[in-house]
C-alpha positions in Angstrom: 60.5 -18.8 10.5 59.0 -17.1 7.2 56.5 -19.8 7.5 55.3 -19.2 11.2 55.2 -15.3 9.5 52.9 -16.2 6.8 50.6 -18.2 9.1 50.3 -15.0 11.5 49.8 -13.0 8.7 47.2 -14.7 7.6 45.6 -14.9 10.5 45.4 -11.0 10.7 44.1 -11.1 7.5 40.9 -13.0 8.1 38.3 -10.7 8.4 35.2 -11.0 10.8 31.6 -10.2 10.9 31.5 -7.2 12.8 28.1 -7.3 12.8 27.4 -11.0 13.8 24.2 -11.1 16.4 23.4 -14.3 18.3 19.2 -14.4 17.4 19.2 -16.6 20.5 19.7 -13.3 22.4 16.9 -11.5 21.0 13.2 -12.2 20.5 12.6 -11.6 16.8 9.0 -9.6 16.0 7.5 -9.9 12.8 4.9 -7.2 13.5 4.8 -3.7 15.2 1.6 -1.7 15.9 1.9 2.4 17.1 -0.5 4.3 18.6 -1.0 7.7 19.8 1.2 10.5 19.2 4.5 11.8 19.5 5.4 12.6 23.3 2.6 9.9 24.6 3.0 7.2 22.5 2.1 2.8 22.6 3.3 0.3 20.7 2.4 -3.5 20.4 5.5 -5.5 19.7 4.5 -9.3 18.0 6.7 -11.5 20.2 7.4 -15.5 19.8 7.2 -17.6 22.6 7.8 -21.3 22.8 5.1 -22.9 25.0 5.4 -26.8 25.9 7.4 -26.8 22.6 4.8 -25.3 20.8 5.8 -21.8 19.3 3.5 -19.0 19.4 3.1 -15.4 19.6 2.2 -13.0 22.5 1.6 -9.1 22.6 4.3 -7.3 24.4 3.0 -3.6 24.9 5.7 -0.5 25.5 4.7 3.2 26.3 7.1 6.2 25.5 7.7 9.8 24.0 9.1 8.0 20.8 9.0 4.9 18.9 12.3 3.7 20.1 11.3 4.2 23.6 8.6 2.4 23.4 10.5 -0.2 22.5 12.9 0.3 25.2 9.4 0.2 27.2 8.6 -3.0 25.7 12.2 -5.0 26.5 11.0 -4.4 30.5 8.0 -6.4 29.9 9.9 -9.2 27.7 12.0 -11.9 28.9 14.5 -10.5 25.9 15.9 -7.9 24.3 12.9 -7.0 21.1 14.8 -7.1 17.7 12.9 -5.7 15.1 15.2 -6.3 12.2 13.2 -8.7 10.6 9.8 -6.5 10.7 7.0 -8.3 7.9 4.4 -5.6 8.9 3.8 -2.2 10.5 1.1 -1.1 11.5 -0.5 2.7 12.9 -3.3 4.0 14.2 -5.5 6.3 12.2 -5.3 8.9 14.4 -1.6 8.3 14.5 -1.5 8.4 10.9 -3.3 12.2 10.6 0.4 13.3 12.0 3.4 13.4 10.8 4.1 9.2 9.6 7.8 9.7 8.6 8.5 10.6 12.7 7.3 6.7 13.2 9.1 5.5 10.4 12.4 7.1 10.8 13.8 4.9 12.8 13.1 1.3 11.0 14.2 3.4 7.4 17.1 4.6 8.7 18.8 1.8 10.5 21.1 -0.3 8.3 20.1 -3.5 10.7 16.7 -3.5 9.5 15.1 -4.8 6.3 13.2 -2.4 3.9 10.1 -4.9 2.3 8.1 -4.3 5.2 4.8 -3.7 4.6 2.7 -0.6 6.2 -1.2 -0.7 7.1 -3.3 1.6 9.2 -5.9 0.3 11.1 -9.4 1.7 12.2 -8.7 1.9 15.5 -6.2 0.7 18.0 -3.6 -1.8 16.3 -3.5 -4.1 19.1 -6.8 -6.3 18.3 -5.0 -7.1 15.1 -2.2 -8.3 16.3 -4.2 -10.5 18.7 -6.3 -11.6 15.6 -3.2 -12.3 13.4 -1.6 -14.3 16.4 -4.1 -16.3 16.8 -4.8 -17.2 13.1 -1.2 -18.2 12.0 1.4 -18.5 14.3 3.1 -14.9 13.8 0.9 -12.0 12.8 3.4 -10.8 10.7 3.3 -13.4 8.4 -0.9 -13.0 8.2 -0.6 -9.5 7.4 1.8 -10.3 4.7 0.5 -12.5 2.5 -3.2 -10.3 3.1 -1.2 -7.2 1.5 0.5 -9.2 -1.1 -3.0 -10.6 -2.0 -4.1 -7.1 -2.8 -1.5 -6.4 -4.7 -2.2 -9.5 -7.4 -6.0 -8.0 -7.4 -4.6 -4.6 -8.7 -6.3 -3.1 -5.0 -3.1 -1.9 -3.7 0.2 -2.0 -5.4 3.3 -3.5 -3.3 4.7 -0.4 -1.4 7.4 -1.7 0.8 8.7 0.5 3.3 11.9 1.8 0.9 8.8 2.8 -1.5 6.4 4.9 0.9 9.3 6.9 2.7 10.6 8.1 -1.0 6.8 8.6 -1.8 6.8 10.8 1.5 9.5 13.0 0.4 8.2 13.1 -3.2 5.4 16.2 -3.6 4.5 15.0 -6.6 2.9 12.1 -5.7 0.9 11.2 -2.4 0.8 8.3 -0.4 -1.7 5.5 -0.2 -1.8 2.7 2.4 -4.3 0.1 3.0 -6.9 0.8 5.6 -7.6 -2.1 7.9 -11.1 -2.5 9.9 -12.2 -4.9 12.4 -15.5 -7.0 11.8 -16.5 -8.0 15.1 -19.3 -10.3 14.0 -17.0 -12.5 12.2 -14.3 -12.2 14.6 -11.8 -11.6 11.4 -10.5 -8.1 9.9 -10.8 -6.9 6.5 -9.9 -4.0 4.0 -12.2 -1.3 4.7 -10.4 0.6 2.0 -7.0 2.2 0.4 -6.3 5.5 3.0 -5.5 9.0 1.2 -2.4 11.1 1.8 -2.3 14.2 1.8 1.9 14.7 1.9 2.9 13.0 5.3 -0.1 13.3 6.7 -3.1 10.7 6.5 -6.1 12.7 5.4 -9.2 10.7 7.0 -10.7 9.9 3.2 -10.3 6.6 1.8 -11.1 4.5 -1.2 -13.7 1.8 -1.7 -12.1 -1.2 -2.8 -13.3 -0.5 -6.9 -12.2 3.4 -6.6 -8.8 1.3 -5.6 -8.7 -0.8 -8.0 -9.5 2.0 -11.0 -6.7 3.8 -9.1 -4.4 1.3 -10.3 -5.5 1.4 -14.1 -5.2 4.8 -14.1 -1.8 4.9 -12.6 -1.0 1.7 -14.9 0.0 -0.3 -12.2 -2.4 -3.4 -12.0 -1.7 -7.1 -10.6 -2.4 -9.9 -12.5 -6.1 -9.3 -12.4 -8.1 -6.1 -12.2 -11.5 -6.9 -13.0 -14.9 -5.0 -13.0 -17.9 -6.5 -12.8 -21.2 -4.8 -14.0 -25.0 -5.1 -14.8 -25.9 -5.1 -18.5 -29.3 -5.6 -19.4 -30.1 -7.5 -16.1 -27.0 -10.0 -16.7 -23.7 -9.7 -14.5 -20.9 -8.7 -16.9 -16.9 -9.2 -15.6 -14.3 -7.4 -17.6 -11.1 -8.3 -16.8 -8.1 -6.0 -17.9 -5.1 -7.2 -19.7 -3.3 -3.9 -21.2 -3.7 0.0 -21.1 -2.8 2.7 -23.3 -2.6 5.9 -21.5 -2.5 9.0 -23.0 -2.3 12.4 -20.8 -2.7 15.6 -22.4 -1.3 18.7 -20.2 -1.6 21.2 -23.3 -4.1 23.2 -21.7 -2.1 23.5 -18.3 -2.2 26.9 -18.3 -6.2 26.9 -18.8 -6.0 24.7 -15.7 -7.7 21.7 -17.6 -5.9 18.5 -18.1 -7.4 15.4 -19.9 -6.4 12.0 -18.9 -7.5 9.6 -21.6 -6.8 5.2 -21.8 -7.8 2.8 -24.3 -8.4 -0.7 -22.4 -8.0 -4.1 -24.1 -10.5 -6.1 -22.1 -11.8 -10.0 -21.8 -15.2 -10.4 -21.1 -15.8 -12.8 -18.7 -19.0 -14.4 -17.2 -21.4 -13.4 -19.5 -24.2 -15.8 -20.8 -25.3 -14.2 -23.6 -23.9 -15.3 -26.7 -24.4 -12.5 -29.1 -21.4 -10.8 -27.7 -19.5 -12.9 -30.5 -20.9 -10.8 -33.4 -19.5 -7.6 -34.1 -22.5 -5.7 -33.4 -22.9 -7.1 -30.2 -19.3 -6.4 -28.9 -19.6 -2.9 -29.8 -23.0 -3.0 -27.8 -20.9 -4.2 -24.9 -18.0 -2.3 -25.5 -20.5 1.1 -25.3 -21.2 -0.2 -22.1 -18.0 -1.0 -20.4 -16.9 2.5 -21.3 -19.8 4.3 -20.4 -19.3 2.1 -17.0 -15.6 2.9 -16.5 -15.5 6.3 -18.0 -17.9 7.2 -14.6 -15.9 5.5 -12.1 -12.7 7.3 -13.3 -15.1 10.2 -13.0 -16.0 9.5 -9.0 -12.6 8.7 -8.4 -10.9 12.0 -9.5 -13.8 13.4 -7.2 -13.1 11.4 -4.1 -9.0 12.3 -4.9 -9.3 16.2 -5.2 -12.0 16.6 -2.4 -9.1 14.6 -0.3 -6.5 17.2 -2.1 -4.6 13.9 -2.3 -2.8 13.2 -5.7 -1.6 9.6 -5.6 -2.0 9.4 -9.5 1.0 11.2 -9.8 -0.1 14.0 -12.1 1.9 16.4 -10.3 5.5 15.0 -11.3 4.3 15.6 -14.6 3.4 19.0 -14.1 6.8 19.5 -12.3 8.5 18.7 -15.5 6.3 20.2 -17.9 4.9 22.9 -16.3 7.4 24.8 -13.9 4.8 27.7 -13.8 2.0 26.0 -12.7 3.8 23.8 -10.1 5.4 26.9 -8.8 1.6 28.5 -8.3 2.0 27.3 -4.7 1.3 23.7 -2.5 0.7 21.7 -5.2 -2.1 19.4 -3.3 -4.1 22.6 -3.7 -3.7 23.5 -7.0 -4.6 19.9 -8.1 -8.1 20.0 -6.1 -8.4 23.0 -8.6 -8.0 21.7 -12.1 -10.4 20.3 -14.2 -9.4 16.7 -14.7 -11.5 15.5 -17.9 -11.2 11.6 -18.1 -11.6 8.8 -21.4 -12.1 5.5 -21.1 -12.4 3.8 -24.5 -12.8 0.2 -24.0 -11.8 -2.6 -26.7 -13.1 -6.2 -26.3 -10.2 -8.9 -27.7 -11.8 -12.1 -25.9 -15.4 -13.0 -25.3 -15.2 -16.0 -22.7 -12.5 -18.3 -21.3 -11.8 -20.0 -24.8 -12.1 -17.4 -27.1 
C-alpha cells in the first residue's frame, strides 16, 4: 500500500510545461514589416510554405487599428495561426517611424513568448518590397536581414541593438535612438543601407547618417566592430586608417558656459599606402597631421548633422544628468543639446605602417 502511495505521489509531483506549443500548429515568421499609423495600420507577416517539398516564404498581408490586429488580420489570410515568437527582424515604415515607435513595439517587448535579439530597420518606403526581396534571396527574409545588420555591426556602421536595447534606449532621455535606414535600388533589383536614421526620443526625426558620419559615430561613442576604417586622399594616394583603440577624454567643466569639449587620441594602422617614407619618423608625423586634420572635420560635420537633427545618440546627455543637474533641468534636453557648443579633438597616433609592420 505505502508503495502504490509513493508512486501516486510521484506522479503528482511531476511537473509539466505549461507553456508547451505544438510549432506544427502555427506558421513561424521570421520577419514583420508595419506600415501606416495607429488606427489604420498594415503589416507584412514573412510566412513559410512548403511547396512540392521545397520550403519557401510568402507575404501574408493584415490591416488593423493596432499591431496585434493586424495580425489577427493576417491569420484570415493564412492557412495557420501566425506565431511571431521567433521574430529575426522588424521592420517600419519611415513614415511610421516619425510616430510614436514604442506603440509598435509594445507588443513583441512585452510578451514573455517572444524573443528579445530581434533586430529593428526602417525602410524608405513601404516594407513589403523587402520582404519580397529577402524571400526571394534566401529562403526566409528574416534570416537575410539578419546577417545584413550583423554585418554592419563588425564594420563599426551600426552597433548591435536588439530589440531589449532600443526599447531601454526609448525610455532613456539621455541618449537617442539610431536604427538603420534601408533603401531600395531598383536598378540592381537588391536593397542597401542608405544610412543610420536619427531619433529624436520616440520619434524618427527624417535626418540620417551617411554611412562614414555612422561609422565616426561609433568612435566617438567607443563602440566600434572589429574594423572601422577611414580611407582618405593624401597627396594624390588613397590612404586607409584602420582603428584599433581610443582614448576618450570629455571635458564638461565649462557646462555652465554651455561649451563642452570632446577630445580622443586614436591608435591607428595605416593600411594601403604605397609610399614607403611613412616608415621614418618624419613621415608618420606627416601622415599622422593628416589623419587628424581628416578626422578632426568629420567629427566636426557629424556633431553638425546630430544637433541640427536635435538628436543626441552620443550620449552626452547622461553625462550631463549626472554631472550637471542644473543644466539637464534647463528643460527637453534634445533642445538644450542643439544649443551647446560641442568643440571636438582628434589626435591620431600611427603604431603600424602596413600589414607586416
Amino acid at each position: 500500500m505505502k508503495k502504490k502511495l509513493s508512486i501516486v505521489f510521484c506522479v503528482f509531483m511531476l511537473s509539466g510545461c505549461w507553456d508547451e506549443r505544438q510549432y506544427k500548429d502555427f506558421a513561424v515568421v521570421s520577419m514583420v514589416g508595419h506600415e501606416g499609423k495607429i488606427g489604420e495600420l498594415t503589416s507584412y507577416f514573412s510566412v513559410p510554405t512548403i511547396k512540392e517539398g521545397v520550403t519557401t516564404s510568402e507575404v501574408v498581408k493584415g490591416e488593423g487599428k493596432s499591431t496585434r490586429e493586424t495580425r489577427n488580420d493576417a491569420d484570415l489570410n493564412s492557412n495557420q495561426s501566425i506565431d511571431v515568437s521567433k521574430l529575426s527582424v522588424l521592420l517600419y515604415s519611415e513614415e511610421t517611424a516619425k510616430t510614436d515607435l514604442y506603440e509598435y513595439l509594445d507588443v513583441y517587448f512585452r510578451n514573455a513568448r517572444n524573443q528579445l535579439s530581434t533586430y529593428i530597420a526602417i525602410t524608405e518606403g513601404s516594407p513589403e518590397p523587402f520582404i519580397v526581396l529577402g524571400n526571394e534571396l534566401q529562403d526566409e527574409a528574416g534570416s537575410y536581414y539578419k546577417k545584413f545588420i550583423e554585418s554592419l555591426a563588425i564594420a563599426s556602421i551600426y552597433p548591435e541593438t536588439d530589440l531589449q536595447t532600443v526599447c531601454t534606449i526609448l525610455f532613456d532621455n539621455g541618449i537617442d535612438l539610431t536604427l538603420p535606414y534601408l533603401t531600395m535600388d531598383k536598378e540592381a533589383s537588391t536593397q542597401k543601407l542608405k544610412g543610420i536614421a536619427l531619433f529624436n526620443g520616440r520619434e524618427y526625426t527624417g535626418a540620417f547618417l551617411t554611412i562614414d558620419q555612422a561609422r565616426m559615430l561609433s568612435v566617438m561613442k567607443d563602440d566600434m566592430g572589429k574594423n572601422a576604417n577611414f580611407v582618405f586622399t593624401y597627396k594624390e594616394t588613397p590612404v586607409t586608417a584602420v582603428i584599433r583603440d581610443i582614448k576618450k577624454k570629455w571635458d564638461l567643466s565649462k557646462m555652465d558656459e554651455n561649451k563642452i569639449t570632446l577630445s580622443y587620441e586614436l591608435k591607428v594602422d595605416v593600411q594601403e599606402y604605397a609610399k614607403d617614407h611613412i616608415a621614418l619618423d618624419e613621415g608618420r608625423k606627416e601622415i599622422e597631421k593628416f589623419l587628424s586634420k581628416q578626422l578632426q572635420e568629420e567629427a566636426v560635420k557629424l556633431v553638425e548633422v546630430l544637433q541640427e537633427a536635435k538628436s543626441d545618440p552620443i550620449g552626452i546627455g547622461r553625462r550631463v544628468r549626472a554631472f550637471h543637474p542644473a543644466t539637464w533641468e534647463k528643460g527637453d534636453w534634445n533642445e538644450t543639446f542643439s544649443e551647446i557648443k560641442i568643440k571636438t579633438d582628434m589626435q591620431v597616433e600611427v603604431k603600424r605602417t602596413g600589414i607586416l609592420k
